[in-house]
C-alpha positions in Angstrom: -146.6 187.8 148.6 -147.2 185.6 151.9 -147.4 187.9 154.9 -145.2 186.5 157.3 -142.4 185.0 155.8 -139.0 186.4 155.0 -137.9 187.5 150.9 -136.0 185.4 149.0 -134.0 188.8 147.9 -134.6 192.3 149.7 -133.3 195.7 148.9 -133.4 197.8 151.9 -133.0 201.3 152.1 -130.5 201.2 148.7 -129.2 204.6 147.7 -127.0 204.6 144.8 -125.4 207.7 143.4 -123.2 208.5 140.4 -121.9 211.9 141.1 -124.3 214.7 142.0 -127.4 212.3 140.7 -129.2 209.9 143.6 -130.1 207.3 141.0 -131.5 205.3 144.1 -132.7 206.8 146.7 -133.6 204.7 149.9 -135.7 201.9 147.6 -136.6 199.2 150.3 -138.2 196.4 148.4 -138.8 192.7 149.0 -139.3 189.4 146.3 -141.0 186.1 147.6 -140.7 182.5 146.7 -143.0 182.3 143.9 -144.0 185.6 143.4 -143.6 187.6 140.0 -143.0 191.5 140.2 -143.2 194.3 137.8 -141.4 197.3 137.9 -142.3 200.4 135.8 -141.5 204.0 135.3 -139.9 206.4 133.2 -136.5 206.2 131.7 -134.2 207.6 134.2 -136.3 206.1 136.9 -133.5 204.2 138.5 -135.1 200.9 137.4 -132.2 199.4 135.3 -129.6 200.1 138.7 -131.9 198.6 141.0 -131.5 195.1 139.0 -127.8 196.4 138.8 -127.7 196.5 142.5 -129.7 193.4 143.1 -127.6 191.2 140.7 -124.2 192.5 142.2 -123.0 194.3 139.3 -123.0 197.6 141.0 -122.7 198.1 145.0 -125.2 200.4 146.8 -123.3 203.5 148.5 -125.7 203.1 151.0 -128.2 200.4 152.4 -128.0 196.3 151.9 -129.0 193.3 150.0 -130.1 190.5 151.4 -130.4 187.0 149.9 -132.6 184.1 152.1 -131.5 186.2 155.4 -127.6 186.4 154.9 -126.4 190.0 153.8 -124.8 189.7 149.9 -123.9 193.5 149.7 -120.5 192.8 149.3 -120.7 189.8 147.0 -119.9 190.7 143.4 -121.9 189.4 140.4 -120.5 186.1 140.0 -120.9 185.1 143.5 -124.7 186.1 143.3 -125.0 183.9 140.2 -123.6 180.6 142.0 -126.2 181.1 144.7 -129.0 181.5 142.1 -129.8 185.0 141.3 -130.0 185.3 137.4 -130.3 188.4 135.2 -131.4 189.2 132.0 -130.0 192.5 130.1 -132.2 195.3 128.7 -129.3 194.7 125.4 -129.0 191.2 124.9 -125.0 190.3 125.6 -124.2 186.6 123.8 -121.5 185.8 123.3 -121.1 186.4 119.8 -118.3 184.2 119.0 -119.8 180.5 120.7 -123.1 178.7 119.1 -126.7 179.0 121.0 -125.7 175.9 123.2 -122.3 177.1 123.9 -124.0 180.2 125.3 -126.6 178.4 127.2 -123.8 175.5 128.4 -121.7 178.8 129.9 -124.8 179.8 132.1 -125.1 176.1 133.3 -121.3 175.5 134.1 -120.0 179.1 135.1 -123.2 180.2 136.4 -125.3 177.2 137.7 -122.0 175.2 138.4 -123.2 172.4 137.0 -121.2 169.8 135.5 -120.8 166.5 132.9 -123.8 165.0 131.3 -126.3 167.1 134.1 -124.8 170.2 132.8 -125.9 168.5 129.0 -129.3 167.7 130.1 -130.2 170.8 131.8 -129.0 172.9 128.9 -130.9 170.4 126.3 -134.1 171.3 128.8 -133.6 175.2 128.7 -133.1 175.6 124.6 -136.5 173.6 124.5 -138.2 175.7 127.1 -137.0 178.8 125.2 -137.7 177.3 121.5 -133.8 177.7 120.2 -133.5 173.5 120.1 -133.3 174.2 116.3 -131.2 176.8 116.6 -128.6 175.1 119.3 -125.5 175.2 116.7 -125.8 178.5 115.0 -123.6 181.5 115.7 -124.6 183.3 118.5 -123.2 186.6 116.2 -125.9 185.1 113.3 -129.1 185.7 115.6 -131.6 188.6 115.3 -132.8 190.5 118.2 -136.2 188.2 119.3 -133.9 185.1 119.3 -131.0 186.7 121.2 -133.2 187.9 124.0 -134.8 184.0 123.8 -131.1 183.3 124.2 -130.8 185.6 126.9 -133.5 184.6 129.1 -132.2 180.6 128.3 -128.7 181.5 129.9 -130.3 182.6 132.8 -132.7 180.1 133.4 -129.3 177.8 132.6 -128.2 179.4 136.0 -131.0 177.1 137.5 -132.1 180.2 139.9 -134.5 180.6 142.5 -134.5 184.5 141.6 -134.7 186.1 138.1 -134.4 189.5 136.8 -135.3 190.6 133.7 -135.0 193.8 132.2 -137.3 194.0 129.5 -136.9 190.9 127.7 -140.7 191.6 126.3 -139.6 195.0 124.0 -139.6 193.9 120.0 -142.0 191.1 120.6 -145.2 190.3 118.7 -148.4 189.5 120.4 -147.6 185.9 119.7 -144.1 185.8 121.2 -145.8 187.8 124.1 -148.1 185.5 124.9 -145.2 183.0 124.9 -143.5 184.6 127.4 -146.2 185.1 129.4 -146.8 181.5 130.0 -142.6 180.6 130.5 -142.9 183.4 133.2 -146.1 181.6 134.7 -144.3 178.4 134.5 -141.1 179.4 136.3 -143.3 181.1 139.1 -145.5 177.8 139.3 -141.8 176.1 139.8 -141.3 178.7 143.0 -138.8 180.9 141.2 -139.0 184.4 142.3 -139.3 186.6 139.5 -138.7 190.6 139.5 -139.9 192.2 136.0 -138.8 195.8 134.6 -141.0 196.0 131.4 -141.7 198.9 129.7 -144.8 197.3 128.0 -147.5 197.3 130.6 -150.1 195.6 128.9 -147.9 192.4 129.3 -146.6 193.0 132.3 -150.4 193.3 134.0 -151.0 189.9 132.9 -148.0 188.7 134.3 -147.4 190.0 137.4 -148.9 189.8 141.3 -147.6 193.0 142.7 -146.4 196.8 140.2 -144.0 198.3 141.6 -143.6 201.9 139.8 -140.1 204.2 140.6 -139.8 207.2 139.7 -136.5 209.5 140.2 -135.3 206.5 142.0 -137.9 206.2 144.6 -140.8 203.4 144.9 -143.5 206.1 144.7 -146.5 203.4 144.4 -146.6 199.4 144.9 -149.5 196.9 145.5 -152.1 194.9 143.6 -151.4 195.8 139.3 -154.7 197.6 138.7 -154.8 199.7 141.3 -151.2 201.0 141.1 -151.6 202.0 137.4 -154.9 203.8 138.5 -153.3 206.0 141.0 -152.6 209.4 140.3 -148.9 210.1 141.2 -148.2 207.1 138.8 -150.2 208.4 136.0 -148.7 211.4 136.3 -145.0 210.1 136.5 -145.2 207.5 133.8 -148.4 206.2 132.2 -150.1 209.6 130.8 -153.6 208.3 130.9 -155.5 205.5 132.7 -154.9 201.8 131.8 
């Protein structure tokens, strides 16, 4: 993070409540041009609404979002997607019905709003960046889990954004497809795309990542440099159960 210059995308003071249960509660948080975060905590923590909130999907009762200095709280999912903020789902969502490039070729168009043979080219890039080029006209419904989340991830980077959020594309992955993330993640920051990272599997994330962020009962109760956040007590304690 570059002191002195504004986010890309900032949360500040977001509460979000569904009934009696503050699943946010005043998280002020801010992503940079280039800059990969991690998010942990334990389930119920509030992490999966926070992307909610960020990506437009759900609106804060309280608080705003606010995208290269212009306030999106009111903008709606869709919206966020045409000016570049990309998610990822915790429970991959193809379309089950199109073929790997269809899916891809419905982030590019609908999403990234791209169009004719740049909408071909892009897409052609982002199934080889993601390894599915062999798998462009299968079924989306034929895929197992590791190649719908590839598929997943592909869609969003179809989007062409300057901000993604995943949430936890790294669970059911071997060491090897790990390690394969790792370095798409390092590429897309090296490319100045801002990238904010819920993952449940720390070890990867801590090889990933410039600043841990970890929530717990929907506040930011710890953030800074990786090693020292999972060293700190109050995180231990909330999530980690013994020192990393």
């Amino acid at each position: 993070m570059e002191a002195g210059k504004e986010p890309v995308l900032a949360a500040r003071d977001v509460h979000k409540r569904f009934g009696a249960l503050a699943v946010l509660d005043g998280v002020t948080l801010g992503l940079h041009q280039g800059e990969v975060v991690g998010i942990v905590g334990p389930n119920g923590a509030g992490k999966t609404t926070l992307l909610n909130v960020l990506a437009g999907s759900l609106r804060p009762d309280e608080g705003s979002i606010v995208f290269r200095g212009t306030d999106v709280t009111g903008a709606g999912a869709a919206d966020r997607c045409g000016l570049g903020i990309a998610r990822t789902h915790q429970i991959p969502r193809p379309f089950v019905g199109m073929t790997v490039f269809e899916n891809v070729l419905v982030g590019a168009t609908a999403g990234g709003r791209r169009r004719g043979a740049d909408a071909y080219e892009l897409c052609l890039g982002v199934l080889d960046q993601c390894e599915l080029t062999a798998l462009a006209n299968r079924r989306a419904a034929s895929l197992g889990l590791l190649h719908r989340k590839r598929l997943e991830l592909a869609r969003a980077l179809a989007v062409g954004p300057s901000v993604l959020l995943l949430d936890e594309i790294g669970a059911g992955l071997t060491d090897a497809e790990a390690e394969e993330l790792l370095e798409t993640v390092a590429g897309l920051s090296r490319r100045g795309i801002a990238v904010l990272w819920v993952e449940h599997i720390v070890h990867v994330l801590l090889q990933a990542v410039t600043r841990l962020v970890c929530m717990d009962e929907g506040r930011i109760i710890a953030e800074g440099e990786p090693q020292a956040v999972v060293s700190q007590a109050a995180v231990i304690d909330a999530y980690l159960g013994s020192r990393v």
